[in-house]
C-alpha positions as CSV (number, residue, x, y, z in Angstrom):
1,X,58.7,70.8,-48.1
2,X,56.1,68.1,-46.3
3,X,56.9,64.7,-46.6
4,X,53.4,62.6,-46.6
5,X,53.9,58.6,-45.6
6,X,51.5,56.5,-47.7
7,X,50.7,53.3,-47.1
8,X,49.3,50.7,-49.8
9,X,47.3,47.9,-48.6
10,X,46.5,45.2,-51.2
11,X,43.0,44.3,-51.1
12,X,42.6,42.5,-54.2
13,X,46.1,40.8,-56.4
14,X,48.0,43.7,-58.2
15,X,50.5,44.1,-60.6
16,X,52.5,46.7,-61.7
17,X,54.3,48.1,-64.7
18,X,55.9,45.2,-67.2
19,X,54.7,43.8,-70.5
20,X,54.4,40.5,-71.8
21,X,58.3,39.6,-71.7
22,X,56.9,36.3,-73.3
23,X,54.2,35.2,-75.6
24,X,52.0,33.9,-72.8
25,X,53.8,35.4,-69.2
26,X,53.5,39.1,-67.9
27,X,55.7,40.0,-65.5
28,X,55.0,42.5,-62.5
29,X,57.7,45.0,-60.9
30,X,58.5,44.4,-57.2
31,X,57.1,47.6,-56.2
32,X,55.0,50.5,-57.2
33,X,56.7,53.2,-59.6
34,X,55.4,57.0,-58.4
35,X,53.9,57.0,-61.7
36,X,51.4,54.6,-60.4
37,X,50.6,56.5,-57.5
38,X,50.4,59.1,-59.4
39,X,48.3,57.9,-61.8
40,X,45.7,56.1,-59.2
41,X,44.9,58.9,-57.2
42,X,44.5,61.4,-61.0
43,X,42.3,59.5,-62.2
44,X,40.4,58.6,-58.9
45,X,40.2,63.1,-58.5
46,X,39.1,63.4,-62.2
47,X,36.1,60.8,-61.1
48,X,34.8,63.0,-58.0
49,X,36.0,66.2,-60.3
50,X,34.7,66.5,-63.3
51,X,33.2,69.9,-63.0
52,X,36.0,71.4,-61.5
53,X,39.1,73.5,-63.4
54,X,42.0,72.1,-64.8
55,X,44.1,74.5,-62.8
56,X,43.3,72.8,-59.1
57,X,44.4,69.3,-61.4
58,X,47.6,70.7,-62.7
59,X,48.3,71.9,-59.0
60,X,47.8,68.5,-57.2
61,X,49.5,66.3,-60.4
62,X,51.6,68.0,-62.7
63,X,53.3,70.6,-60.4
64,X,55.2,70.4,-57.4
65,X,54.4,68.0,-55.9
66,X,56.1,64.3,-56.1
67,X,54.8,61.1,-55.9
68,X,57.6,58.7,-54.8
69,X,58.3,54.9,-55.1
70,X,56.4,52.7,-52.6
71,X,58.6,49.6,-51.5
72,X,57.3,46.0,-49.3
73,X,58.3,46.2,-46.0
74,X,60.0,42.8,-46.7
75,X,62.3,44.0,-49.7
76,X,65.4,46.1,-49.9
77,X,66.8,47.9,-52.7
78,X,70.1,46.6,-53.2
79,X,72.9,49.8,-53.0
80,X,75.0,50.0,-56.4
81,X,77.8,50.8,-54.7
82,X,78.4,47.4,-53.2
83,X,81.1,45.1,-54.1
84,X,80.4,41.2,-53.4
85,X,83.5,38.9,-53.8
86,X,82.9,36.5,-56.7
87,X,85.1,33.4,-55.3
88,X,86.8,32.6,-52.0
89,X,86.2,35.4,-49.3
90,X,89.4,36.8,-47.5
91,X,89.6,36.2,-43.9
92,X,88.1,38.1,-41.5
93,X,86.1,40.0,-44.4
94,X,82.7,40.1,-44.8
95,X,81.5,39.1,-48.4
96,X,79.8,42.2,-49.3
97,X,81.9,45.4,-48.9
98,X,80.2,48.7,-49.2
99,X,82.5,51.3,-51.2
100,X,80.7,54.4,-50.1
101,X,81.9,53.8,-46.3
102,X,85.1,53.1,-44.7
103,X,85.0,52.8,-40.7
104,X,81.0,52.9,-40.8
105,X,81.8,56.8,-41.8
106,X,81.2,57.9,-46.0
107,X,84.5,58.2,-47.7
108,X,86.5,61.3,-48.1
109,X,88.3,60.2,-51.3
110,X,88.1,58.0,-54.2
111,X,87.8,54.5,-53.0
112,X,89.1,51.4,-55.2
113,X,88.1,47.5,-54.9
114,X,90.5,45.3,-53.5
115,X,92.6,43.5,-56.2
116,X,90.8,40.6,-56.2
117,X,87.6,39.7,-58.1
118,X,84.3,41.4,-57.0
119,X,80.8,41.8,-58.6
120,X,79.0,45.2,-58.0
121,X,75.5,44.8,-56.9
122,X,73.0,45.8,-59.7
123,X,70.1,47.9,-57.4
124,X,67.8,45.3,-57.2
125,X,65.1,44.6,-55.1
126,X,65.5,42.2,-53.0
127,X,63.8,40.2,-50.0
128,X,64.9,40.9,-46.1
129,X,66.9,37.7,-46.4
130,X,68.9,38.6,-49.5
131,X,66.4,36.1,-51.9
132,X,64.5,37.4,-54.8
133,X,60.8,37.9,-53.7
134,X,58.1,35.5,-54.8
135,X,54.9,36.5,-56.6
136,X,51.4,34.6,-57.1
137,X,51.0,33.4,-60.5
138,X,47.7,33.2,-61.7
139,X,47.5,31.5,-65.4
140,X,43.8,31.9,-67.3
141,X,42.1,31.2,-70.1
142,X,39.7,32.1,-72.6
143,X,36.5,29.7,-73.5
144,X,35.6,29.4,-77.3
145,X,32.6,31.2,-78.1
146,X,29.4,30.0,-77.0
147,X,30.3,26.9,-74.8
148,X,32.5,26.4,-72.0
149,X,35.6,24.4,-73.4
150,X,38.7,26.5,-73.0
151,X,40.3,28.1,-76.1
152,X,43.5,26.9,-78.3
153,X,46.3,29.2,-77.9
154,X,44.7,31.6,-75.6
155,X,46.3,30.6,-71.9
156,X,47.4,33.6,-70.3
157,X,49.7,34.2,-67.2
158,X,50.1,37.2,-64.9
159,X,52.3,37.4,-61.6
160,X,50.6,39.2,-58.9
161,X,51.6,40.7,-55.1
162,X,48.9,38.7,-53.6
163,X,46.2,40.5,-51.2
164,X,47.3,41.7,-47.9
165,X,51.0,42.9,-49.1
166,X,51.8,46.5,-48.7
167,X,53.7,49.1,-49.6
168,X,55.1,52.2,-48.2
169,X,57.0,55.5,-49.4
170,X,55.9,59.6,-49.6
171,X,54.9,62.4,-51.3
172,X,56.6,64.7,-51.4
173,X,55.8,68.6,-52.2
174,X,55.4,72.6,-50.6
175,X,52.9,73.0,-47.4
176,X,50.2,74.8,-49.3
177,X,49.1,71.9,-52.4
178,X,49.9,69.4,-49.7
179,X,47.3,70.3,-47.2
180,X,45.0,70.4,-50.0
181,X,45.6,67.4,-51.8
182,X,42.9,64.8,-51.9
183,X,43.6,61.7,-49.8
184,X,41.5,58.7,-50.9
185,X,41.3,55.5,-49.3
186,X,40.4,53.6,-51.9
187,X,42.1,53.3,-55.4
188,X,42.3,50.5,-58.4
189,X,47.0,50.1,-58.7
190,X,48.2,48.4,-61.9
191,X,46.9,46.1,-64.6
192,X,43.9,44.2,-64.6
193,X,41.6,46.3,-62.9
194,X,38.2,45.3,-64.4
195,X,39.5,42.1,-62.2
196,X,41.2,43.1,-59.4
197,X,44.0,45.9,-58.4
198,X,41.6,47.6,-55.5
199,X,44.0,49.1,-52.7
200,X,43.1,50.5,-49.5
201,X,45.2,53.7,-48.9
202,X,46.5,55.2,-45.4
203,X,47.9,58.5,-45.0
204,X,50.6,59.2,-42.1
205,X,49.5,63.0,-40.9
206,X,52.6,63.1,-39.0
207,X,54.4,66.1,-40.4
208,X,57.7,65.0,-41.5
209,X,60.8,66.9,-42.8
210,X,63.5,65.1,-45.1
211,X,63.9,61.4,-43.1
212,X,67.1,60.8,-42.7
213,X,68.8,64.3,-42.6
214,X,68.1,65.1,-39.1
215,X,72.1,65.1,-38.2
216,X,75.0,65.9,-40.1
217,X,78.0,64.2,-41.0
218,X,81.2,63.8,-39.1
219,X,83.2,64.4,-42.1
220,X,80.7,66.5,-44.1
221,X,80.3,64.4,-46.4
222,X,77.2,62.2,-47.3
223,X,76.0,59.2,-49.2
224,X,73.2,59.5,-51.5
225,X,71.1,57.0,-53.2
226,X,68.6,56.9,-55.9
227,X,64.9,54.6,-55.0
228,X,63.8,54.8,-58.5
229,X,65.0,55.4,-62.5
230,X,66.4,58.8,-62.6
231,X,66.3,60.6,-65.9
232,X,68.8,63.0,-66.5
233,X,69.6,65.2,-69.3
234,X,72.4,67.2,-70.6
235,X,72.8,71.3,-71.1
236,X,71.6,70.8,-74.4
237,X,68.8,68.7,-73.4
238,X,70.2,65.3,-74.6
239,X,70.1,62.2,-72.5
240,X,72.8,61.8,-69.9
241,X,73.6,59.1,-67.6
242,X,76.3,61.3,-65.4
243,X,74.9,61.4,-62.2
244,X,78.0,63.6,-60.7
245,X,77.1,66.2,-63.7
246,X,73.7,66.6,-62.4
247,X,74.6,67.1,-58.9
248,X,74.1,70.9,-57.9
249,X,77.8,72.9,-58.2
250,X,77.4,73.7,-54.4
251,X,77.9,70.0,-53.5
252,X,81.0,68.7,-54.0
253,X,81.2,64.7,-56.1
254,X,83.6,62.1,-54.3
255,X,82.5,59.3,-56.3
256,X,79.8,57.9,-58.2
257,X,78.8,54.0,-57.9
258,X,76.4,53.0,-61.0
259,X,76.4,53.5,-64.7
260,X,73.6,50.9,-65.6
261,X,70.7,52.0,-67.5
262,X,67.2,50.9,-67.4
263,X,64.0,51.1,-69.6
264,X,61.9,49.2,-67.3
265,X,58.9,51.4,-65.5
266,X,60.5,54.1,-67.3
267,X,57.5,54.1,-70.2
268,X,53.8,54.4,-69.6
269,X,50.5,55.5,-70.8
270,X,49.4,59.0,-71.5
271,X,45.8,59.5,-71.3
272,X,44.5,62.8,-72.7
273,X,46.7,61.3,-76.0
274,X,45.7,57.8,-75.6
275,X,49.4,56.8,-76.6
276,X,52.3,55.6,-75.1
277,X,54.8,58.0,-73.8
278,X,58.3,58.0,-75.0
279,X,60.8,55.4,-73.5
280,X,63.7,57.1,-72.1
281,X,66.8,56.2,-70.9
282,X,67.0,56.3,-67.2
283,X,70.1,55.2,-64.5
284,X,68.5,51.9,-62.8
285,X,68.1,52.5,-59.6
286,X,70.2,52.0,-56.7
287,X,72.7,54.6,-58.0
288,X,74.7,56.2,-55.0
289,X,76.7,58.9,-55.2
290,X,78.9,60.7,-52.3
291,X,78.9,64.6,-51.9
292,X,80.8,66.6,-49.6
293,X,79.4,69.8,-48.6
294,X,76.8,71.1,-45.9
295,X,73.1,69.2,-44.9
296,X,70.8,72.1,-46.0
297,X,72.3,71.6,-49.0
298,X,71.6,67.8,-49.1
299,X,68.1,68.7,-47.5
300,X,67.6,70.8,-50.2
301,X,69.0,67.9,-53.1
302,X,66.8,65.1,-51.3
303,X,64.0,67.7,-51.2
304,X,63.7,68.2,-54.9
305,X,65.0,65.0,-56.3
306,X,67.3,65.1,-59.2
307,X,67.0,65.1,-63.0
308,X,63.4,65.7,-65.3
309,X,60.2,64.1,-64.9
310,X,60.4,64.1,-60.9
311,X,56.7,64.7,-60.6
312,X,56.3,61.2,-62.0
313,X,58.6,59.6,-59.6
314,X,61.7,59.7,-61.3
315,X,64.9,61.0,-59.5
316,X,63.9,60.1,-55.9
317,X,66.9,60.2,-53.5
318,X,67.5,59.4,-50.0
319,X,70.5,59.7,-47.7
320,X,72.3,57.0,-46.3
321,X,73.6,56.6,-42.9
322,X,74.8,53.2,-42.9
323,X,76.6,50.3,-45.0
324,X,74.5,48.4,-47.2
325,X,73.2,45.5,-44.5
326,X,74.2,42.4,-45.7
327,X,73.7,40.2,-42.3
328,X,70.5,39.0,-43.3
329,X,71.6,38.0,-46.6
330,X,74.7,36.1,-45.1
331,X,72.3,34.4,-42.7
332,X,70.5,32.4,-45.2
333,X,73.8,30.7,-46.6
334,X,75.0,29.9,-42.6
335,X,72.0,29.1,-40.8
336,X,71.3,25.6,-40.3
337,X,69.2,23.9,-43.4
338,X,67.3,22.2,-40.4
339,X,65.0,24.4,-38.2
340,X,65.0,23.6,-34.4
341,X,62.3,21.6,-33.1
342,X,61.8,24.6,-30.3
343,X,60.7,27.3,-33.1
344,X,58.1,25.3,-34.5
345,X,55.1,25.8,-32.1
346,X,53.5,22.3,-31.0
347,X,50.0,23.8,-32.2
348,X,51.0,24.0,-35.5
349,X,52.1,20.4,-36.2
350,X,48.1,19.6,-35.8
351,X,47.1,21.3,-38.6
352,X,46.6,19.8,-42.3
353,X,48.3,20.3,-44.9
354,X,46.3,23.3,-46.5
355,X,46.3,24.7,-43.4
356,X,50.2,25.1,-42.9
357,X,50.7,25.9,-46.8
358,X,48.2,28.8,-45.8
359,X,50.4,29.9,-42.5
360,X,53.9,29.5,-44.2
361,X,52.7,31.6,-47.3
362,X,51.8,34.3,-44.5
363,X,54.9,33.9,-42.6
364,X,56.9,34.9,-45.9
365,X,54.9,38.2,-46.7
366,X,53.2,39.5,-44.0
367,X,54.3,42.0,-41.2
368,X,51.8,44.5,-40.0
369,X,48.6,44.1,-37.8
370,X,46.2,45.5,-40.9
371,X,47.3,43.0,-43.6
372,X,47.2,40.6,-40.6
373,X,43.1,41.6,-40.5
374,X,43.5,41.4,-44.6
375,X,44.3,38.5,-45.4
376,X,42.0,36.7,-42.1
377,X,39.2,38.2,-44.4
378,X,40.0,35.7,-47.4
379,X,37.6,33.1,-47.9
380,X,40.7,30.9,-48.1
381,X,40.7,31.3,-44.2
382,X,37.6,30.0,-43.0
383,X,39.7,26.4,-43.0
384,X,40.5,28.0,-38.9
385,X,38.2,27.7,-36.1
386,X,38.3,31.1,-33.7
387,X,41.3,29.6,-31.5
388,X,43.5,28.2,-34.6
389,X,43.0,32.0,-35.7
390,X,44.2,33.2,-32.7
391,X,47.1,31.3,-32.3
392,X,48.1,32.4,-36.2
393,X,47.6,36.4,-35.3
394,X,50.1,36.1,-32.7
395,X,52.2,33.6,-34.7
396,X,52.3,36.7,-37.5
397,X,52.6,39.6,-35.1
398,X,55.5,38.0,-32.9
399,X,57.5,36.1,-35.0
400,X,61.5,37.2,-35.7
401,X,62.2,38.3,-39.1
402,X,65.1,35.9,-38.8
403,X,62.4,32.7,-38.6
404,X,59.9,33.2,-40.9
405,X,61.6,31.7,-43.5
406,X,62.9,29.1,-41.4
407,X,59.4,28.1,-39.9
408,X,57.8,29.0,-43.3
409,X,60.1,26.0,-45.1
410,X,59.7,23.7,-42.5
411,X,55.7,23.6,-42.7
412,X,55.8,23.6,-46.3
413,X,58.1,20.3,-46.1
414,X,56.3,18.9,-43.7
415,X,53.0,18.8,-45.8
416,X,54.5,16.5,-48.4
417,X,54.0,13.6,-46.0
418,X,51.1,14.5,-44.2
């Protein structure tokens, strides 16, 4: 199997995946389902196409090959199989205790809580610093026929990844469709794309086999997690939410963290129908499961992915190595609520208002040197001269991960006296 890296790179607002949850709001999901993916780069072949046989379509999309979830490089899928400790923690404990590992090592046995109360984590998506991540809302509305006064009853809102963010994850399939699937560098994500949803795409040529099963256990045994909704069925083709049942019988079940089910991103659109396709019942991801047996086994698990619909994106696994990280998120509740004069650079407290709203919105979601370039080409940033641009590049490419936040709060305080 060859593991392709994809990169997503926002270059107009995108959202994903989520109906109206209220009468005037739509929701978007914090990062893009493989159905997406999927679904951007069909329709984007069936443009350039036409002419050509259905064979070569069912090769690239509805065979072997698997379109995976594509996550921020600022989020983290919370692991299922973490236990947080709903009052006082014990001393010399860290709040979050990962189940699936004892000694940094997976477990060899059935592991249970400590007797005292503990919430599991729920797999969601969270930012680097343990906080939920914040979207653009953009609210609109409709103008009454035939003048420019805005409607009754028709404001609309929509949250949005705003341009610049990005997304990474693979697909996934055998060396011969692989080579041959089309790689475009331009595709409309999501909702709303008679308006926005444009993505640049990037592909990572590098070959790559399995990440994360390059060395084998210790103990032989391994932790495995789920990165999207896994649908899994029953002998007789009914749904199941067993995640040990579906594991193959060479692999050997410890335990399995994570019974919750999910309908969300689950659903979609089918085209040659024009109708929605059924809503099934899928384990939420963030479902972990440890196995005990040998890696080309696992290999062979994470190769495939687990359960039906897998071409779509459900069932993606990955093997982890290490606890569930919780540092970061344990940072935010003991750093200091006061930033340190000597992080804030001395250019920076010249700048307006707009200007620092502008920076601390950029410290929060962007990492890499391209949505850097991105987000520069806004209109919104024409408010810099050549050296105040300068001085924010390097601000964005250097900066810890541990200070954007803090930096990012500070300006944003600071502007309600300036």
């Amino acid at each position: 199997m060859n593991w392709l890296g994809v990169t997503l790179t926002a270059m107009q607002p995108v959202s994903f995946g989520v109906g109206s949850t209220r009468a005037y709001r739509t929701e978007s999901l914090l990062y893009v389902p493989g159905a997406v993916l999927r679904g951007a780069l069909a329709a984007r072949w069936l443009v350039n196409n036409e002419d050509e046989c259905r064979d070569r379509f069912r090769q690239f999309f509805d065979g072997q090959i698997r379109f995976g979830p594509l996550f921020r490089p600022d989020s983290r899928l919370q692991s299922q199989s973490v236990r947080a400790y709903k009052y006082e923690v014990p001393n010399g404990k860290s709040r979050y205790q990962d189940m699936a590992f004892s000694d940094g090592s997976p477990i060899e046995a059935c592991r249970l809580p400590d007797k005292v109360a503990m919430d599991p984590l729920t797999g969601r998506i969270v930012s680097e610093t343990g906080d939920g991540i914040d979207l653009d809302i953009r609210t609109s509305t409709a103008n009454k026929p035939g003048g420019r006064v805005a409607a009754e009853s028709q404001l609309r809102s929509r949250a949005e990844h705003p341009v610049g963010t990005q997304f990474f994850g693979y697909i996934v399939g055998p060396d011969d469709p692989m080579e041959n699937l089309p790689k475009y560098d331009r595709v409309f994500v999501g909702g709303k794309r008679g308006t926005g949803a444009q993505c640049m795409v990037e592909y990572d040529e590098t070959p790559t086999k399995v990440p994360g099963c390059d060395s084998p256990s210790p103990n032989s045994c391994y932790v495995l997690r789920t990165l999207s909704p896994t649908v899994l069925v029953d002998a007789a083709g009914r749904p199941c939410t067993d995640l040990g049942e579906a594991i193959p019988a060479n692999l050997e079940v410890i335990q399995v963290w994570g019974t919750r089910t999910t309908s969300q991103g689950v659903s979609g659109w089918h085209a040659a129908s024009r109708l929605p396709k059924p809503e099934d019942r899928a384990l939420a991801a963030g479902t972990t499961v440890v196995v005990k047996g040998n890696l080309a086994d696992v290999k062979e698990l994470v190769n495939h992915g687990i359960g039906v619909r897998r071409t779509e994106g459900f069932g993606f696994i990955e093997r982890v190595t290490q606890p569930w990280d919780e540092t970061l998120v344990v940072a935010t509740e003991t750093e200091q609520e006061t930033l340190p004069e000597a992080l804030v650079p001395e250019w920076l407290q010249e700048f307006d208002a707009q200007q620092r709203r502008w920076v601390a919105k950029q410290l929060r979601r962007v990492r890499t040197e391209a949505a850097i370039e991105t987000v520069f080409a806004q209109p919104r940033a024409r408010v810099f001269t050549e050296d105040q641009k300068k001085c924010v590049r390097k601000l964005l490419m250097r900066c810890e991960s541990g200070n954007r936040n803090l930096i990012a709060s500070e300006l944003i305080r600071s502007t309600y006296y300036a």
